[in-house]
C-alpha positions in Angstrom: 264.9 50.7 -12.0 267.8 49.1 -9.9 267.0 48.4 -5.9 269.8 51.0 -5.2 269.4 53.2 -2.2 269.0 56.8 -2.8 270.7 59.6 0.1 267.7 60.8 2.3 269.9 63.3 3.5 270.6 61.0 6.6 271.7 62.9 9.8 275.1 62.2 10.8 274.7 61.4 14.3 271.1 59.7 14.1 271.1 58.3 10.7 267.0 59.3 10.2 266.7 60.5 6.9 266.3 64.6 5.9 268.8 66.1 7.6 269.5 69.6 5.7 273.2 70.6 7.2 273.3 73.7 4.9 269.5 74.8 5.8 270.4 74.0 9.6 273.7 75.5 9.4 271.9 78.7 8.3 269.2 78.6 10.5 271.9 77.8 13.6 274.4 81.0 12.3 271.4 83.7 11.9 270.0 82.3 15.2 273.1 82.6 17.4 273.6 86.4 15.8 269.9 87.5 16.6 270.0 85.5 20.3 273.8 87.6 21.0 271.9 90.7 20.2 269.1 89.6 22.5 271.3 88.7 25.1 273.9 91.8 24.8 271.3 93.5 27.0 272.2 91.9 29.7 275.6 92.4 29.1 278.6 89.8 28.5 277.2 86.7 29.7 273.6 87.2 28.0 275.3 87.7 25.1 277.1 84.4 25.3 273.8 82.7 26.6 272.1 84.3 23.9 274.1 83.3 21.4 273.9 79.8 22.2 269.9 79.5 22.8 269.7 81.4 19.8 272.1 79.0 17.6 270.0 76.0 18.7 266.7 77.7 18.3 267.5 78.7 15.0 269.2 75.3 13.7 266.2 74.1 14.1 264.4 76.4 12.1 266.8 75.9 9.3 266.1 72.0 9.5 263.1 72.2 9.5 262.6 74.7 6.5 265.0 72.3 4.7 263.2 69.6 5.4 259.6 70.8 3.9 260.9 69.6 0.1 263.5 66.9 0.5 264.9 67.2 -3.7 267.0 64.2 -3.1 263.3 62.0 -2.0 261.6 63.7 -4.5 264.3 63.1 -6.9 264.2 59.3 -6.5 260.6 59.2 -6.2 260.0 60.7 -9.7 262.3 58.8 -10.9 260.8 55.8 -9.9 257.6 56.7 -10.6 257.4 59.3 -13.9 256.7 55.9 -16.5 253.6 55.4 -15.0 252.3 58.9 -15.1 249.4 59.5 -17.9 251.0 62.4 -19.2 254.3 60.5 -19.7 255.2 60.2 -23.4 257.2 57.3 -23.9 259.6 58.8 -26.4 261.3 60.7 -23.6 263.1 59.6 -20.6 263.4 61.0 -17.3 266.1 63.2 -18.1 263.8 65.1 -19.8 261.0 65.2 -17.1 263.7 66.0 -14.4 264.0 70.0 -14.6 259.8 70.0 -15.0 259.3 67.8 -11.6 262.2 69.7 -10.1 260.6 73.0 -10.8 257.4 72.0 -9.4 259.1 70.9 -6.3 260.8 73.2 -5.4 258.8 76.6 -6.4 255.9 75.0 -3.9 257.2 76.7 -0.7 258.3 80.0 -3.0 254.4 79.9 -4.0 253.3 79.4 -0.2 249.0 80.2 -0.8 249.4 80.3 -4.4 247.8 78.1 -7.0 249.6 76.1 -9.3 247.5 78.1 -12.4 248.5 81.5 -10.0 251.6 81.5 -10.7 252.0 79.1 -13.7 253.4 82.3 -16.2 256.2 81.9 -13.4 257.0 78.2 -13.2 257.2 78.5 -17.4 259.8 81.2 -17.2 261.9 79.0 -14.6 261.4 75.7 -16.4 262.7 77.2 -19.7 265.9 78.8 -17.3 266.2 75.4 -16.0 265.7 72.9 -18.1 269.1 72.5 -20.0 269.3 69.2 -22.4 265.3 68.7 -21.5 263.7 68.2 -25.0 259.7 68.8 -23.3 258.7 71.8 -24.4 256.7 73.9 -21.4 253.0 72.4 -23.1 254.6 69.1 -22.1 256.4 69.5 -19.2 254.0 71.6 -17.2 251.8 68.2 -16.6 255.1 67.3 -14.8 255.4 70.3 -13.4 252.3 70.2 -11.5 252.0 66.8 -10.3 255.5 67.2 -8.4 253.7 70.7 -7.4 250.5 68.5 -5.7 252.5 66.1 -4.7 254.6 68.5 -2.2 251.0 70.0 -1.3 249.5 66.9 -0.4 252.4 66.7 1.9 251.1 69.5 3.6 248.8 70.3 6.4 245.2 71.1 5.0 244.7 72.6 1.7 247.8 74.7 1.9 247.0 76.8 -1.9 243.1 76.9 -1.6 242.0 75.0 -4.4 240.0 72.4 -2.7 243.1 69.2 -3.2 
């Protein structure tokens, strides 16, 4: 692999990696609505004040949700990283193990206390939606599938799907 730097999502104004402008965005707009609600009952001014405690409350939410999976860190970490991987077959590249790894990553926080053999029936239906040119057929790409699952879970606090990793 090259030494090319992949985006981390880098903030703007700080330039630390995982800022999530569309997940704080959100968070910031349905903040500011729920604080001007809050705040229209104390009439013009609370709702003004509401709205903008409310906006920054809830733009932080949003980062923060968008920060729990970073795809574009994930992304170039599989990249870097699928060769080595004892499931890896050699006769496919990682355009074929992208969509697995991808669907592992992301359906972690959609599975939130789930395991991985939970909800498996699930991930297979949105590999096979999802996986376009991929030539891994689901036996194959589930191995994938899961270690970009464990690898977001290992991430978090404690053992966030109950199955003792």
């Amino acid at each position: 692999m090259s030494n090319e730097k992949h985006d981390a999502n880098r903030d703007p104004i700080t330039g630390t990696p995982g800022a999530h402008p569309v997940g704080t965005g959100l968070g910031a707009a349905a903040g500011g609505v729920a604080g001007a609600a809050v705040g229209s009952v104390a009439g013009p001014i609370g709702t003004v004040v509401g709205a903008a405690v409310g906006a920054v409350a809830g733009g932080l939410g949003g980062k923060a949700a968008g920060e729990a999976v970073n795809p574009t860190v994930e992304d170039a970490y599989w990249r870097e990283n699928y060769s080595s991987e004892p499931y890896n077959n050699k006769q496919y590249g990682y355009e074929d193990y992208q969509p697995a790894y991808r669907t592992g990553y992301e359906a972690r926080s959609r599975y939130a206390g789930q395991s991985f053999d939970q909800v498996e029936n699930n991930l297979r239906s949105e590999y096979e939606q999802a996986k376009g040119n991929s030539r891994l057929e689901w036996n194959d790409a589930k191995h994938a599938t899961r270690a970009a699952w464990h690898r977001v879970e290992r991430a978090l606090p404690g053992d966030a799907d109950g199955d003792g990793r």
